[in-house]
Backbone as a ProteinNet text record, in pm:
[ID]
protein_1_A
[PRIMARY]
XXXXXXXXXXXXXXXXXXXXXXXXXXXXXXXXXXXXXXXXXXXXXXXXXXXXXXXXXXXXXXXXXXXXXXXXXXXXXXXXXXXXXXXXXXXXXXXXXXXXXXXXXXXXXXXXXXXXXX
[TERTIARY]
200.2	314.3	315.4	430	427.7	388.2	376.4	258.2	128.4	80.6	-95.4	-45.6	43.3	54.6	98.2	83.5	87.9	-16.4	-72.1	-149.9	-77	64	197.1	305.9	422.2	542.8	577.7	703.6	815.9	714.4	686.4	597.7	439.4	423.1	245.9	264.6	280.1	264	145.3	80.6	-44.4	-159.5	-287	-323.1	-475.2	-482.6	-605.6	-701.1	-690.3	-821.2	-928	-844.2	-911.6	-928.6	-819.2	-873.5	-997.3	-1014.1	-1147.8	-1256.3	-1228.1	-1360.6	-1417.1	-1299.2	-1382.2	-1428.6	-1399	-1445	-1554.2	-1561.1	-1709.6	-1831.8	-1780.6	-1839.8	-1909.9	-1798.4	-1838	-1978.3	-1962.5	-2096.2	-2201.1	-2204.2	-2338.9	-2376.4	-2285	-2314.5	-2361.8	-2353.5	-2360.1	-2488.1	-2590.2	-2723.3	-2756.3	-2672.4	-2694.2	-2646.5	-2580.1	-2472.9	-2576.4	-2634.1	-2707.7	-2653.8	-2777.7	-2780.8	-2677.1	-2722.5	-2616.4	-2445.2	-2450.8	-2232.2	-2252.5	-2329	-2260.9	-2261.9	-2330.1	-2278.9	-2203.6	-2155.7	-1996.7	-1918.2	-1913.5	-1812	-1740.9	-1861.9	-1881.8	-1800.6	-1871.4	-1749.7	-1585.6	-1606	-1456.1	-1369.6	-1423.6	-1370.1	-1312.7	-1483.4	-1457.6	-1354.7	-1315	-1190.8	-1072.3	-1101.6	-929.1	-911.5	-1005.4	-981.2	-910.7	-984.2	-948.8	-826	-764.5	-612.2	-533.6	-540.9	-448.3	-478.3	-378.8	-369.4	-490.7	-552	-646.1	-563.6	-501.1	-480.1	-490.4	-445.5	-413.4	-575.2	-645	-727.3	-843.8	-839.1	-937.4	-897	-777.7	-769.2	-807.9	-822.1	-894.3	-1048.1	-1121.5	-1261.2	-1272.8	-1212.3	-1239.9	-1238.5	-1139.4	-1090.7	-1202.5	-1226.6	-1340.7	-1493.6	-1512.7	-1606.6	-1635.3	-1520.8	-1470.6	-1492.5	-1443.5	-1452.7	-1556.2	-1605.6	-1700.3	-1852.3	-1923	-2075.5	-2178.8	-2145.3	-2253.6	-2322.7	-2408.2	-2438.2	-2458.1	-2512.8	-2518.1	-2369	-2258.6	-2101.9	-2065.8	-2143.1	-2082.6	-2089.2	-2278.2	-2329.5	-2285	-2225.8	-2167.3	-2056.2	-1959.1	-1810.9	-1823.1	-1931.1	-1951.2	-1958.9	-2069	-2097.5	-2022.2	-1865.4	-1775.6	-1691	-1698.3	-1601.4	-1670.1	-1790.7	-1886.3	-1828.9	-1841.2	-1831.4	-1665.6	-1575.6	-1418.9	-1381.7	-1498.4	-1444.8	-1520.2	-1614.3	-1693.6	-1593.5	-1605.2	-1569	-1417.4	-1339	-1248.8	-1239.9	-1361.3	-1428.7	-1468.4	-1569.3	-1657.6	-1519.4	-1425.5	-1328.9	-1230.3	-1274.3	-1171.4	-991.9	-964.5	-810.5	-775.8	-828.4	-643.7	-667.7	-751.3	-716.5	-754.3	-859.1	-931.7	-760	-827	-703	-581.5	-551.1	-448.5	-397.5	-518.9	-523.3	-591.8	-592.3	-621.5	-755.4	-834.3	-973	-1010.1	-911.7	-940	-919	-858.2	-779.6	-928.2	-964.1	-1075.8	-1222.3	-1248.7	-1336.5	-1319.5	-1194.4	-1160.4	-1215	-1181.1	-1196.7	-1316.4	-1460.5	-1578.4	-1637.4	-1557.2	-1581.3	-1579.7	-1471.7	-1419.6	-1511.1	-1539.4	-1591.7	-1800.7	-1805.7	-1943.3	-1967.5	-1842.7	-1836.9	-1793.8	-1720.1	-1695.2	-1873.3	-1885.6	-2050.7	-2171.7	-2169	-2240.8	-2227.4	-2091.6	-2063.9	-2107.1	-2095.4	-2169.8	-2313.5
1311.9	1224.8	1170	1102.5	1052.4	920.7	879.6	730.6	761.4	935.5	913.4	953.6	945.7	1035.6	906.2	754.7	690.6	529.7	514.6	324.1	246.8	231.6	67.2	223.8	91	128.8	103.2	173.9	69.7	195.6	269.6	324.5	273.3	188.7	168	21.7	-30.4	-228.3	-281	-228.5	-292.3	-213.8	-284.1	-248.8	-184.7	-54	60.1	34	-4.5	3	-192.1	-239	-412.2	-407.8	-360.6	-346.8	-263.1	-167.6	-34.9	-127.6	-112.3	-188.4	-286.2	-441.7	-535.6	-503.4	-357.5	-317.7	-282.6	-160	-152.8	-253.1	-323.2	-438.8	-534.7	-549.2	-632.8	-546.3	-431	-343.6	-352.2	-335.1	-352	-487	-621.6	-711.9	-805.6	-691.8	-767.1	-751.1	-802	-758.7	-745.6	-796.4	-781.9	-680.8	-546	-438.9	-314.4	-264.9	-132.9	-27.8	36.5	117.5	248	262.6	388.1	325.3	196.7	173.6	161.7	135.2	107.7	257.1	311.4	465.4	558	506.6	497.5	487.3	359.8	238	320	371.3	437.9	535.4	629.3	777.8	780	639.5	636.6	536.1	483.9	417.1	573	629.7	766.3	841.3	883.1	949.1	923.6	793.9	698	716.2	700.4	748	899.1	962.3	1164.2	1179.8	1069.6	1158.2	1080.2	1065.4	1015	1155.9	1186.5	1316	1253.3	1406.1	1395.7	1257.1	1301.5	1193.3	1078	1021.7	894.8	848.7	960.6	898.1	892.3	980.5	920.7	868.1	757.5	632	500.9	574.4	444.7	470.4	539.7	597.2	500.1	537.7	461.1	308	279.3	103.6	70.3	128.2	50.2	63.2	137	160	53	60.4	-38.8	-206.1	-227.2	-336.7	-392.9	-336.8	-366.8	-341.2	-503.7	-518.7	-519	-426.7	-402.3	-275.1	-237.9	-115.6	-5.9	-38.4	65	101.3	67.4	93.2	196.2	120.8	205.9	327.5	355.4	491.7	556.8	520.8	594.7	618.7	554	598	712.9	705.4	805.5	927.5	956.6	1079.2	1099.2	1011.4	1047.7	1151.1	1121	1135.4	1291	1279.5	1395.1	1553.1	1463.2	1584.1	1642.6	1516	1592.9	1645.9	1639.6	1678.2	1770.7	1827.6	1912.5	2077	2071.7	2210.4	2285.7	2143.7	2177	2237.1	2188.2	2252	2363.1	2381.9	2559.7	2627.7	2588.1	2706.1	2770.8	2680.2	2717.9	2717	2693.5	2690.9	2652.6	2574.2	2508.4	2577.6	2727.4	2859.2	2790.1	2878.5	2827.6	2820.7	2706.1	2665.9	2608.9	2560.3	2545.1	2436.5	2314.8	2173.1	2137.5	2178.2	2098.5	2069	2187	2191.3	2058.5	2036.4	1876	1754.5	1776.2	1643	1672.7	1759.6	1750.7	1673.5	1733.2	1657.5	1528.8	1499.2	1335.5	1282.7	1303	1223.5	1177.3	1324.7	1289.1	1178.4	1188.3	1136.8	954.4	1003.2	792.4	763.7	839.9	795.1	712	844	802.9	705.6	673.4	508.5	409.9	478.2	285.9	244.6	402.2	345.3	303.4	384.3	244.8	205.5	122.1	38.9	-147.8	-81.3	-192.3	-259.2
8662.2	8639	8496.1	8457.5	8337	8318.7	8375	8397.9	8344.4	8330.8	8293.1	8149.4	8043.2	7975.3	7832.5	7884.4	7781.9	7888.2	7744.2	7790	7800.2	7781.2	7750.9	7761.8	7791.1	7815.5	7888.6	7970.7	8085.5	8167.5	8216.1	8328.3	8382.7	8245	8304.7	8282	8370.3	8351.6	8399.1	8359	8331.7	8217.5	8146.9	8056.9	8097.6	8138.9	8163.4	8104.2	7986.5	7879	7929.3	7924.8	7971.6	8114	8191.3	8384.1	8353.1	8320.2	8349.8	8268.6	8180.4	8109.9	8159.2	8236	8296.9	8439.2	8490	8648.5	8624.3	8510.4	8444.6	8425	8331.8	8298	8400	8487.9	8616.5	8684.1	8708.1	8779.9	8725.9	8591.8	8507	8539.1	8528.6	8559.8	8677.7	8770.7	8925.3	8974	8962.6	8986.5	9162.3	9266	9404.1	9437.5	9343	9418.4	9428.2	9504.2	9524.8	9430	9414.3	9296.2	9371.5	9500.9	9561.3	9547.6	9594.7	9564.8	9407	9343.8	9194	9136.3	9201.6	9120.1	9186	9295.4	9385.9	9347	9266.4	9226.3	9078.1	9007.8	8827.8	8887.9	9019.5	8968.3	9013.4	9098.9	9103.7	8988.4	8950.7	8781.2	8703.7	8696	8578	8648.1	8762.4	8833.4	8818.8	8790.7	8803.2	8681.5	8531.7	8389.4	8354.8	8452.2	8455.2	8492.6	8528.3	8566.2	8456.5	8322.8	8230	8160.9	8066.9	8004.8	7853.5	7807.2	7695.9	7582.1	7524.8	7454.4	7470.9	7556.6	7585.8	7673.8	7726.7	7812	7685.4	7586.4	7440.2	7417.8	7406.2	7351.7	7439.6	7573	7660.9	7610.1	7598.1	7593.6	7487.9	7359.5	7239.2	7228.7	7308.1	7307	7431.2	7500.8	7562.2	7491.6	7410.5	7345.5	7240.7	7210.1	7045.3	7110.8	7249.7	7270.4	7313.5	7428.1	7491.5	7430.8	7516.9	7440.1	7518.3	7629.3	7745.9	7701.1	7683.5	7588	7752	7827.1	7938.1	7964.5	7970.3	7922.3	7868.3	7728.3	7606.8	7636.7	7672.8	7702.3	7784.7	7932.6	7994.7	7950.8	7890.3	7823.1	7786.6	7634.8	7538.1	7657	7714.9	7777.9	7887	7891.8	7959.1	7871.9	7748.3	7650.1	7572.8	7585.3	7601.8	7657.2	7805.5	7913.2	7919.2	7868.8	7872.9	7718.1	7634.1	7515.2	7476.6	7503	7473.5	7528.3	7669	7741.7	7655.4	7587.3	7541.3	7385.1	7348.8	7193.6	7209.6	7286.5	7318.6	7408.4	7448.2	7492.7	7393	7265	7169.5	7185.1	7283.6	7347.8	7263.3	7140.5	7027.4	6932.4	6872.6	6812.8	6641.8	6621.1	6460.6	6395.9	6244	6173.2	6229.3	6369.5	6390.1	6375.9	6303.7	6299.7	6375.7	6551	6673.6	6652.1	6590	6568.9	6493.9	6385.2	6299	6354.8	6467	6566.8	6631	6713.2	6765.7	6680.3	6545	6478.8	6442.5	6421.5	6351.5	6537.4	6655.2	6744.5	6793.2	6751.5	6762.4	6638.7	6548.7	6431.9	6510.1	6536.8	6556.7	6643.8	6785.7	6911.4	6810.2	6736.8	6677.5	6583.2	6527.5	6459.6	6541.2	6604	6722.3	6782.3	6807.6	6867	6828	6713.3	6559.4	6544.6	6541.7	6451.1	6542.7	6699.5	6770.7	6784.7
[MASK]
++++++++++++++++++++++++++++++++++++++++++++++++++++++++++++++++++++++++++++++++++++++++++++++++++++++++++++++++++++++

């Protein structure tokens, strides 16, 4: 649908990047929640992230990265951002020179300074 295909606008009234991050946030933070529901809890967060289209769902990856100061977070973001950005590099699908390849590097680029830079 076109609801996963932007963060704001008249289709998404509410803001993905601050709900996910403080659901996140909240798990790392809850020290009474069993280790089996909180990694329940993570793959259905990371599921509910997977159905926004690539673009828009690297701009949630990044803004929760950028924002958030839970570092067990961060790390799972990143190697969220890992696992959906990688398969799409080694398949080559956006064809040497075509730019996409540079959209692809500028994005590992950013993801690895938001995460230093915390």
């Amino acid at each position: 649908p076109k609801a996963f295909d932007s963060l704001s606008g008249p289709l998404c009234r509410w803001h993905p990047p601050r709900v996910l991050r403080t659901v996140l946030e909240g798990l790392a933070a809850t020290p009474d929640l069993a280790r089996e529901a909180r990694g329940a809890a993570f793959r259905a967060v990371s599921a509910a992230m997977k159905v926004f289209a690539w673009p828009c769902r690297f701009k949630l990856y990044l803004e929760i990265i950028t924002v958030s100061r839970v570092d067990a977070i961060i790390g799972a973001v990143v190697t969220l951002f890992k696992d959906d950005w990688w398969p799409r590099v080694a398949s080559g699908s956006f064809g040497q020179g075509s730019g996409a390849d540079s959209e692809e590097r500028s994005q590992l680029v950013q993801i690895l300074a938001a995460t230093l830079s915390g």
